[in-house]
Backbone of each chain as ProteinMPNN parsed JSONL, in Angstrom:
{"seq_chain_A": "XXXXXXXXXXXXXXXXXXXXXXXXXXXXXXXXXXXXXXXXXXXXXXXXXXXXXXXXXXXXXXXXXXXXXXXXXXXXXXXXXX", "coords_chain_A": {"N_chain_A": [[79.361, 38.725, 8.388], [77.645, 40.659, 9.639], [74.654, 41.632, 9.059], [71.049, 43.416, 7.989], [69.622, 42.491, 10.017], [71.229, 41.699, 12.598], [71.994, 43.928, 12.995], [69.798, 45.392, 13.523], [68.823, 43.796, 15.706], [71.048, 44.32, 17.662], [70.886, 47.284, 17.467], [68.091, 47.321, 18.896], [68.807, 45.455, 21.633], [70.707, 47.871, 22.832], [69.357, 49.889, 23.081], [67.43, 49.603, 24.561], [69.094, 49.088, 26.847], [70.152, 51.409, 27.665], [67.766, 52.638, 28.08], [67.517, 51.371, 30.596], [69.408, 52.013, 32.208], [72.014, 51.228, 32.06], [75.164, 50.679, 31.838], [77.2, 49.386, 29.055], [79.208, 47.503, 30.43], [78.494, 46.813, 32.846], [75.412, 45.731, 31.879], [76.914, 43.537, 30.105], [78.25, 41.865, 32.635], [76.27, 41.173, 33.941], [74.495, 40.333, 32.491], [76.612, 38.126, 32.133], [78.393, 37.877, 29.926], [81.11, 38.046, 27.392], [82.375, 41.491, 27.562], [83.541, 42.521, 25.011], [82.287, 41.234, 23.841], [79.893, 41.87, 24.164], [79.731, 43.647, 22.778], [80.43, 43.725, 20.096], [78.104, 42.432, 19.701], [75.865, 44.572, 19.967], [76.577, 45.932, 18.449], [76.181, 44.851, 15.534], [77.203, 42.732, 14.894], [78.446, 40.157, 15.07], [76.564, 37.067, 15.215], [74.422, 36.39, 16.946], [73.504, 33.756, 19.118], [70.774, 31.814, 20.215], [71.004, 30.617, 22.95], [72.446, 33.169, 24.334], [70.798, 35.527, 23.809], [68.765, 34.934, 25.111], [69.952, 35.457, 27.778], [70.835, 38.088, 27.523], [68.107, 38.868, 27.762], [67.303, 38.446, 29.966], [69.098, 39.463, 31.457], [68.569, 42.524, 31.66], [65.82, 41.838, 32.018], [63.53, 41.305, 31.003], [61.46, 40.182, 28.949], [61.913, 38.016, 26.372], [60.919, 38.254, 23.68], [60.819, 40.555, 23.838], [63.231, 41.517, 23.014], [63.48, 41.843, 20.121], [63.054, 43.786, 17.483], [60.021, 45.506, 16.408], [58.021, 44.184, 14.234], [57.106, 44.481, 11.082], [55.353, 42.472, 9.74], [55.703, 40.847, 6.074], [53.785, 38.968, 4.76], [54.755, 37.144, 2.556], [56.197, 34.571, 2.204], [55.06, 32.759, 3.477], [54.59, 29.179, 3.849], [52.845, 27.188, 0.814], [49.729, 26.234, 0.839], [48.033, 23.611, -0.725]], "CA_chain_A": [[78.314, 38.301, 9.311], [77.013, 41.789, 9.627], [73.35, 42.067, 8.165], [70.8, 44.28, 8.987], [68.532, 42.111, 11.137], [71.685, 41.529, 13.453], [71.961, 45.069, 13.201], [68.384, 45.862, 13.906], [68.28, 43.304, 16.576], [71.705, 45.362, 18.674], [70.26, 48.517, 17.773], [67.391, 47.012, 20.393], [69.762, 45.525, 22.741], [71.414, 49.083, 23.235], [68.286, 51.192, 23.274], [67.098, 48.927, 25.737], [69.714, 48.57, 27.845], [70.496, 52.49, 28.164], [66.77, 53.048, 28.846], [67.245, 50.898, 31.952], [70.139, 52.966, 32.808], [72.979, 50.396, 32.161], [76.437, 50.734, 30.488], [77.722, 47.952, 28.498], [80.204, 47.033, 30.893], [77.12, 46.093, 33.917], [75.252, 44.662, 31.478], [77.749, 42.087, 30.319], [78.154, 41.381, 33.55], [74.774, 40.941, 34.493], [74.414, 38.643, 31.527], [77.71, 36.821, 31.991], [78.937, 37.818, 28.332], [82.519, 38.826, 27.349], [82.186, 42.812, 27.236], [83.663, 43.44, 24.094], [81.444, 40.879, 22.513], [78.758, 42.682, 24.011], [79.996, 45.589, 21.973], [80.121, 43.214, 18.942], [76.292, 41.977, 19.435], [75.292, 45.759, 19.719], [76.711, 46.907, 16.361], [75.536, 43.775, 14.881], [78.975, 42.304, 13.747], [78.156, 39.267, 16.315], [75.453, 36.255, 14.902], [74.064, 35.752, 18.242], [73.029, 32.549, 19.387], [69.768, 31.783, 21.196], [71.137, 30.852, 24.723], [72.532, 34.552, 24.644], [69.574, 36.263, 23.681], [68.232, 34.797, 27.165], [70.953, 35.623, 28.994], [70.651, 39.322, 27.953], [66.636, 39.428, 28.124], [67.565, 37.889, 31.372], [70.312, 40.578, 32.219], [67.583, 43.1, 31.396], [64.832, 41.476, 33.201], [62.408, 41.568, 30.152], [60.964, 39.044, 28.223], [62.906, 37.596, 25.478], [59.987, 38.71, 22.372], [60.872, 42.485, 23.624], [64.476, 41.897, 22.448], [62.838, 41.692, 19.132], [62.49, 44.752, 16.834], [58.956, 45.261, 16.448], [58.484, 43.843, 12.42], [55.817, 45.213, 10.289], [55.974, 41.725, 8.611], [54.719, 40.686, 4.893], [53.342, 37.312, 5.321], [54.979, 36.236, 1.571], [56.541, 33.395, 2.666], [54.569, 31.331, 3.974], [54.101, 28.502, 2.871], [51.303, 27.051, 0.473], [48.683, 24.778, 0.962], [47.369, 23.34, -2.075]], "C_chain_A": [[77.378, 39.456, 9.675], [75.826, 42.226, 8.756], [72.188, 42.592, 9.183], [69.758, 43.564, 9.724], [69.665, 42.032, 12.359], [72.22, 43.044, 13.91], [70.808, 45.638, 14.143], [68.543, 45.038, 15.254], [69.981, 44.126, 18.199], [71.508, 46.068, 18.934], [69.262, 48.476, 19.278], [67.881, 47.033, 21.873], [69.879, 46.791, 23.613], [70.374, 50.036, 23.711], [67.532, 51.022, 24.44], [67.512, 49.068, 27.052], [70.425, 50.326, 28.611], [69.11, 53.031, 28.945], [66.876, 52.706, 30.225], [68.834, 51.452, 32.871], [71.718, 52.414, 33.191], [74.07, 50.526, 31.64], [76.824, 49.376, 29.896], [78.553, 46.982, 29.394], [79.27, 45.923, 32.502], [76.769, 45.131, 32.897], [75.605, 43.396, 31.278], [78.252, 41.287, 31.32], [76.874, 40.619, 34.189], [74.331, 39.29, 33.628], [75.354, 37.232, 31.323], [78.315, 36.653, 30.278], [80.029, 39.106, 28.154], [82.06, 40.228, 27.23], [82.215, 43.118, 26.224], [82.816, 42.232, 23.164], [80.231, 41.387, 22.791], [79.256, 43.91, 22.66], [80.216, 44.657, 20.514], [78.452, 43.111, 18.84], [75.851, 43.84, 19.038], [75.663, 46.592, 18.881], [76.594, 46.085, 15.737], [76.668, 43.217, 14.268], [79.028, 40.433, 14.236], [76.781, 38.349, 15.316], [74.927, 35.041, 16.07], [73.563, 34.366, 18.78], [71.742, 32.363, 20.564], [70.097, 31.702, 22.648], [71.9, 32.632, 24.886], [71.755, 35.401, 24.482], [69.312, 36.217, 25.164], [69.258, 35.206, 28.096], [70.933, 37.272, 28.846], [69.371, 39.447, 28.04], [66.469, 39.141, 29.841], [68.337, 38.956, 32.677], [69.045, 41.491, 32.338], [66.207, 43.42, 31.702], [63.584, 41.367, 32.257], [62.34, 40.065, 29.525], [61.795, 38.526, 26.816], [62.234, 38.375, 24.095], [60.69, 40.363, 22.681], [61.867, 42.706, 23.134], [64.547, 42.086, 20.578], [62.382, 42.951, 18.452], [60.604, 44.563, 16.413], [58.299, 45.14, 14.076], [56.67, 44.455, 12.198], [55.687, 44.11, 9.151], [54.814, 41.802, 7.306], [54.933, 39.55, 5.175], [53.446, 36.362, 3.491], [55.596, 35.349, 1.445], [56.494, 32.658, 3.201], [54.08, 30.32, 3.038], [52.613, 28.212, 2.239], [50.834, 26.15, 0.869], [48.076, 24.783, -0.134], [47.465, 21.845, -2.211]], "O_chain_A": [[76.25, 39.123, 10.039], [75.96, 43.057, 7.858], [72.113, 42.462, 10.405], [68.856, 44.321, 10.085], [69.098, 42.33, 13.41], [72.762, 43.266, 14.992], [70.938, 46.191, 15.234], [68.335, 45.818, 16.184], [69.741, 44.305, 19.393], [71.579, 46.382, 20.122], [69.415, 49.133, 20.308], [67.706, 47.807, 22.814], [69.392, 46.911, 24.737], [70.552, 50.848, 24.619], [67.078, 51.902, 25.172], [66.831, 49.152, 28.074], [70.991, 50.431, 29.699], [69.123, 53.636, 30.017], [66.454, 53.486, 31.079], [69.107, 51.178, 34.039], [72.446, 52.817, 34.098], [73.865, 50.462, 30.428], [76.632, 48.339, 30.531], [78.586, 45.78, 29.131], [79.466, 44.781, 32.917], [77.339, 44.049, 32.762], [75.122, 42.389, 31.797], [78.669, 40.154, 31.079], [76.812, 39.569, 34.83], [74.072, 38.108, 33.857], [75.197, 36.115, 30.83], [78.573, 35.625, 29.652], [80.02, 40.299, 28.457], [81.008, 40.196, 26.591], [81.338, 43.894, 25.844], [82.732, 42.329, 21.94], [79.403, 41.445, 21.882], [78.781, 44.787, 21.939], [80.037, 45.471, 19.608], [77.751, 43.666, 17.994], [75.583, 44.202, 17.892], [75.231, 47.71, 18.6], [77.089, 46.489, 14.685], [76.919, 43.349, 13.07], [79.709, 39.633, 13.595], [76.021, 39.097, 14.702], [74.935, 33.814, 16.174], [72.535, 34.411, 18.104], [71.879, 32.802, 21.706], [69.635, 32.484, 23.479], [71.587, 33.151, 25.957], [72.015, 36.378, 25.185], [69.515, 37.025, 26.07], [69.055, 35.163, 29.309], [71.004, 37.894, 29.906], [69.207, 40.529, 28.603], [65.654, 39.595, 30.644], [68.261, 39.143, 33.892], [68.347, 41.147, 33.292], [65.578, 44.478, 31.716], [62.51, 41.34, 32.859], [63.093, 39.104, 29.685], [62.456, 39.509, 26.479], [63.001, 39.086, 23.445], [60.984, 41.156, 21.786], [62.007, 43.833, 22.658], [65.554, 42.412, 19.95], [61.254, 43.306, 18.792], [60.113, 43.461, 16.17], [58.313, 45.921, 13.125], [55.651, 44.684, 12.85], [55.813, 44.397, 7.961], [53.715, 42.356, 7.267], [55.933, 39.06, 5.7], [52.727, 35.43, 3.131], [55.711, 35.071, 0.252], [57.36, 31.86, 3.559], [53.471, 30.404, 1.971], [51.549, 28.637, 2.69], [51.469, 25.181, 1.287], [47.574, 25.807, -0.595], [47.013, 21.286, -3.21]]}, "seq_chain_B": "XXXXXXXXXXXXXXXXXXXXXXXXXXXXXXXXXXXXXXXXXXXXXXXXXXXXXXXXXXXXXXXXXXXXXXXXXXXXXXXXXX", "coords_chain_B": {"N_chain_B": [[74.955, 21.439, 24.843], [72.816, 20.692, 24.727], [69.752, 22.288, 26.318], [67.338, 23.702, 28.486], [66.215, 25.48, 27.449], [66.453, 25.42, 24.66], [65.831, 23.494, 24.001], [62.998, 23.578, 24.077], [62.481, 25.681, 22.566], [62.987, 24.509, 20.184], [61.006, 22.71, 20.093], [58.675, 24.08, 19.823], [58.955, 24.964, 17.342], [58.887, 22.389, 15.643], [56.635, 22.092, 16.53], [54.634, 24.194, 15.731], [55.576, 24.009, 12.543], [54.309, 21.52, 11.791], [51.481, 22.241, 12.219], [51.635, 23.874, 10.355], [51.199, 21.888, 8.369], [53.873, 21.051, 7.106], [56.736, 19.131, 6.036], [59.546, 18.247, 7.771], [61.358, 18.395, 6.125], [60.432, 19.626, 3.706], [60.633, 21.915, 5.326], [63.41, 22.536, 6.24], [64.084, 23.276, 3.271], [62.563, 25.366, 2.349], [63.799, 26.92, 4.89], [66.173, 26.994, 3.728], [68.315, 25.707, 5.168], [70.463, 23.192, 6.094], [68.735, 19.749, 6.134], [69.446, 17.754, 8.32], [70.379, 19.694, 9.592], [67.689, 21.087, 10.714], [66.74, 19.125, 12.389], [68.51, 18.837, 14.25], [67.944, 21.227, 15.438], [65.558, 21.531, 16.38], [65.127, 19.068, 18.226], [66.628, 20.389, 19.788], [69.349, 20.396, 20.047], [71.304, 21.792, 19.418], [72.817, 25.372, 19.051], [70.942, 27.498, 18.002], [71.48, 30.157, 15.476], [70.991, 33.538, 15.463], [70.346, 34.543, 12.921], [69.556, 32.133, 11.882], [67.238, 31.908, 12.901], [65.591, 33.397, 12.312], [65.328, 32.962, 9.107], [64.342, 30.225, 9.48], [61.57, 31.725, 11.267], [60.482, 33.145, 8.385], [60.381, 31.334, 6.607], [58.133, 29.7, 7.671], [56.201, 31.608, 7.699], [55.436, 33.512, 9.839], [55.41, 35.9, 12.699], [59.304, 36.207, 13.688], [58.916, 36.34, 16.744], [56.881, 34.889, 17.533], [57.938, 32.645, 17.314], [59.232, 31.8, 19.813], [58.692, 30.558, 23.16], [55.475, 31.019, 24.793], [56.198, 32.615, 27.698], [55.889, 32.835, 30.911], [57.307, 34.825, 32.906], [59.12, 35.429, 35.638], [60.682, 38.218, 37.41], [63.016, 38.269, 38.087], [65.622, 38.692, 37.93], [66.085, 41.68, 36.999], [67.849, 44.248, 36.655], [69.032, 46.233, 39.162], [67.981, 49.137, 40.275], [69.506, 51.745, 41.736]], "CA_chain_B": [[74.658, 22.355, 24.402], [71.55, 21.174, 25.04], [69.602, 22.593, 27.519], [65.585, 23.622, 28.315], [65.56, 26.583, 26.492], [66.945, 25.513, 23.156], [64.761, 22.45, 23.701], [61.637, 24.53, 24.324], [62.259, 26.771, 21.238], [62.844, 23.268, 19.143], [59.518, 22.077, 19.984], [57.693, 25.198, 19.214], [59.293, 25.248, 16.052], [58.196, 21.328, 14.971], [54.862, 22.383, 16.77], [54.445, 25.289, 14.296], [55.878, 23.55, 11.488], [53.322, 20.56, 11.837], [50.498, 23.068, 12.43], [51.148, 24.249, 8.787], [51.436, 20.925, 7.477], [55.131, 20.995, 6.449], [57.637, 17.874, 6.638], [61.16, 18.806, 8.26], [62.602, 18.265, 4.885], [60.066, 20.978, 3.276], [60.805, 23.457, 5.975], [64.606, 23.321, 5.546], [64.466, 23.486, 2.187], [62.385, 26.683, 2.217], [64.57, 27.848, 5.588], [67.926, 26.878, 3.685], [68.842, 24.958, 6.1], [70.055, 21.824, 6.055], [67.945, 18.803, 6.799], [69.998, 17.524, 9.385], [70.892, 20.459, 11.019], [67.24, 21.335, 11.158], [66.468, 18.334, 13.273], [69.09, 19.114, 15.631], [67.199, 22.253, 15.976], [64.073, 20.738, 16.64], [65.521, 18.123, 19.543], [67.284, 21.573, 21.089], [70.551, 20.24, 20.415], [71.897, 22.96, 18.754], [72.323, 26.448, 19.372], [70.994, 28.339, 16.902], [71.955, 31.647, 15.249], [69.682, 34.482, 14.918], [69.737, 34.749, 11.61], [68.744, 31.278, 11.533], [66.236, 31.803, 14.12], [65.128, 34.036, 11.428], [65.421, 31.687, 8.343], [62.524, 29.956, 10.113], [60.298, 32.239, 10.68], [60.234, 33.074, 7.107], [60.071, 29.757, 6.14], [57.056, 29.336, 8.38], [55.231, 32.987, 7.375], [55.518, 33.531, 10.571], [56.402, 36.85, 12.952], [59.726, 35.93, 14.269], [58.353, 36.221, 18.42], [55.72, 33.916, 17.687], [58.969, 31.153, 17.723], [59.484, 31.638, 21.16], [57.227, 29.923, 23.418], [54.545, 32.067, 25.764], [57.023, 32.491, 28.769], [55.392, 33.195, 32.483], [58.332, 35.417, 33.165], [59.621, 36.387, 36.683], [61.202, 39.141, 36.889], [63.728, 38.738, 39.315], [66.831, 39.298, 37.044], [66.051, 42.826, 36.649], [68.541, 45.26, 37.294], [68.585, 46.892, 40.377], [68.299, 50.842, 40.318], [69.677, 52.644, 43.374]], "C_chain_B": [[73.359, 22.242, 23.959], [71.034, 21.745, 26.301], [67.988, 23.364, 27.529], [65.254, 24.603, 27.568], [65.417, 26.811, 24.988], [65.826, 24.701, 22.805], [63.705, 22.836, 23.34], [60.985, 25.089, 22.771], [62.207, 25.518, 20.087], [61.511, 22.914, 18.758], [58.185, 23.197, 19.972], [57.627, 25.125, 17.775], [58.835, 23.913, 14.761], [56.531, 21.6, 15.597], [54.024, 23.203, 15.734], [54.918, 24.579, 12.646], [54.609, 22.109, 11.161], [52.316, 21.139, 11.745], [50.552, 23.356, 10.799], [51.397, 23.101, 7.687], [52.846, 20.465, 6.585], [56.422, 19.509, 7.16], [58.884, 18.676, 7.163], [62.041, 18.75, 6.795], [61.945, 19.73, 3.995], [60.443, 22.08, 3.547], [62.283, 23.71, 5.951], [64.767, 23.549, 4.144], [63.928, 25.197, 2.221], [63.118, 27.157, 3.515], [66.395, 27.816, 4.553], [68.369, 26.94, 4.325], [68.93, 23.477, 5.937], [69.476, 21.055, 6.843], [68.164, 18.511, 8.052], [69.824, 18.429, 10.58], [69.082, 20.902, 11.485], [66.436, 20.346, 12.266], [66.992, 18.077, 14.357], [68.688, 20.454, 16.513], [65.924, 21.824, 16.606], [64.053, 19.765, 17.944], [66.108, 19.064, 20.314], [68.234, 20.984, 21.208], [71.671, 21.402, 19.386], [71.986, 24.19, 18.727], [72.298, 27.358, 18.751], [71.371, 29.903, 16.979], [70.763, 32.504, 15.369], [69.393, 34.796, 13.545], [69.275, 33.726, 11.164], [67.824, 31.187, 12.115], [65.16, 32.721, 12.645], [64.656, 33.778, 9.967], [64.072, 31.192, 8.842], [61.306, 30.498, 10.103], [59.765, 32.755, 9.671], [59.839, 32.118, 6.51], [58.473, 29.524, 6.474], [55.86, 30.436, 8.474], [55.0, 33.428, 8.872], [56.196, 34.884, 11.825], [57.653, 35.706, 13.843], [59.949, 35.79, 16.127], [57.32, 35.125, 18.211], [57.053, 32.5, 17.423], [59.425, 31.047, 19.399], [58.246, 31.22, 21.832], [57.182, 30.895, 24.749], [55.938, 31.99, 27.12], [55.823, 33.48, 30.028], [56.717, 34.172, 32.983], [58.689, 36.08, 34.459], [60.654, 37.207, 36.551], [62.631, 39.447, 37.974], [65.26, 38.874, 39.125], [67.02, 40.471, 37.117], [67.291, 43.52, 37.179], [68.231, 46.012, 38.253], [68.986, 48.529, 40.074], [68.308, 51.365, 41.938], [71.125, 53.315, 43.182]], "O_chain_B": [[72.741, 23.013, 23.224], [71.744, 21.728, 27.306], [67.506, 23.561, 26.413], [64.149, 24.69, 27.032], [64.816, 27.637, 24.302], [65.056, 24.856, 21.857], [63.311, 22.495, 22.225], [59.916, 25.041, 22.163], [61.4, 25.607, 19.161], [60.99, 22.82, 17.647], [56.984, 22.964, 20.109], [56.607, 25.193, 17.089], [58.566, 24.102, 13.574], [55.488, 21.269, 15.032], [53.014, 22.874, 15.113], [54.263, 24.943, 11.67], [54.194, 22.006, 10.006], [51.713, 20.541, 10.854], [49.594, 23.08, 10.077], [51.695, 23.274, 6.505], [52.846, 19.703, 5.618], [56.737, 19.16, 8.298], [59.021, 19.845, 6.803], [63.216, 19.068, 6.616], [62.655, 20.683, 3.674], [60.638, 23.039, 2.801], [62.649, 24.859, 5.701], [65.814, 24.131, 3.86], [64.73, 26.127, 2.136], [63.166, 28.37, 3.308], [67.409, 28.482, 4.763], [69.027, 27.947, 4.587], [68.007, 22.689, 5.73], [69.468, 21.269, 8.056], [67.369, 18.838, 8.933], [69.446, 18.291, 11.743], [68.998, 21.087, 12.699], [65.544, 20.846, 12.952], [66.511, 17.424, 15.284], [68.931, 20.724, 17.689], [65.743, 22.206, 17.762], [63.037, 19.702, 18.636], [66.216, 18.806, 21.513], [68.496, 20.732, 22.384], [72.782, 21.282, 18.869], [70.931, 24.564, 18.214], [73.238, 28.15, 18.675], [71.52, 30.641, 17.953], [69.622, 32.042, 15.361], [68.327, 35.247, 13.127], [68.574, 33.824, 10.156], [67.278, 30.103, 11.911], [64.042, 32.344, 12.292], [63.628, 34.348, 9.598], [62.968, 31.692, 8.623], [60.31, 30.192, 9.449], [58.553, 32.954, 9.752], [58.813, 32.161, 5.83], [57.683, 29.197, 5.588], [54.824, 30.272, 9.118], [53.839, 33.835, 8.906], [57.424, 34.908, 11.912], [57.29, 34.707, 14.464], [60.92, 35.26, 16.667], [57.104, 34.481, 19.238], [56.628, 31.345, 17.408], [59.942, 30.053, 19.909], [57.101, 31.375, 21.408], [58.079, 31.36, 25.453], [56.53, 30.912, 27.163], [55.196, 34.523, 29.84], [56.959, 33.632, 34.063], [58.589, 37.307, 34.471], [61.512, 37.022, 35.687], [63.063, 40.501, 38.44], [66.022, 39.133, 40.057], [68.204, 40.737, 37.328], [67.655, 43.191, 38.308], [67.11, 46.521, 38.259], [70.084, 48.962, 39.724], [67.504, 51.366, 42.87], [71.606, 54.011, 44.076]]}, "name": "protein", "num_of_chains": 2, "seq": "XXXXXXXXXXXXXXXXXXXXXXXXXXXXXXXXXXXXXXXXXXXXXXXXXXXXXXXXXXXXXXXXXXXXXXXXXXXXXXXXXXXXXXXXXXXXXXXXXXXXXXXXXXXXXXXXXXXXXXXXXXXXXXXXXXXXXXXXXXXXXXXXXXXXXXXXXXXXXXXXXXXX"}
């Protein structure tokens, strides 16, 4: 279950959540999520589910998009029109 | 395991998917996702993964924040510093 967008998207989590001066153990509190699966989501081992996203952008106090690595996307998959 | 936020994100996601002209059967095929399940996504009865949250916005050329819908966001979650 470990790929690197669920990687990329803990890495956030964590970088996040130390900026605001939190340990894992608050946080998961804050958010209402088991501790040590916090500590799964934030090494990406975890395939998070949308109502937990909100519950840590929530813990966090930020907007849900900021939990979101910032993508440099390529737009080759969109679909065609023809 | 429904509930307004899954809903919310459902109906962004047939809002955007209609916007580019795509049937629900097109867009799981290019999310590889099945049909079904993507219509339980779409009614917000389901609580998706992130990597299927992700699935989508590929599917849909799409950055993955532009699936979340505009949020007015109070901020009164925040962590308290003291």
């Amino acid at each position: 279950m470990r790929n690197e967008k669920l990687v990329a998207f803990g890495q956030r989590v964590r970088e996040i959540r130390k900026a605001k001066g939190l340990t894992q153990e608050n946080m998961a509190a804050l958010a209402e999520i088991d501790r040590s699966y916090m500590g799964h989501i934030e090494r990406g081992e975890k395939n998070i589910t949308l109502t937990k996203i909100y519950q840590i952008s929530e813990a966090l106090g930020i907007d849900v998009t900021d939990l979101f690595p910032r993508s440099t996307m390529t737009n080759n998959s969109a679909p065609k029109k023809d």
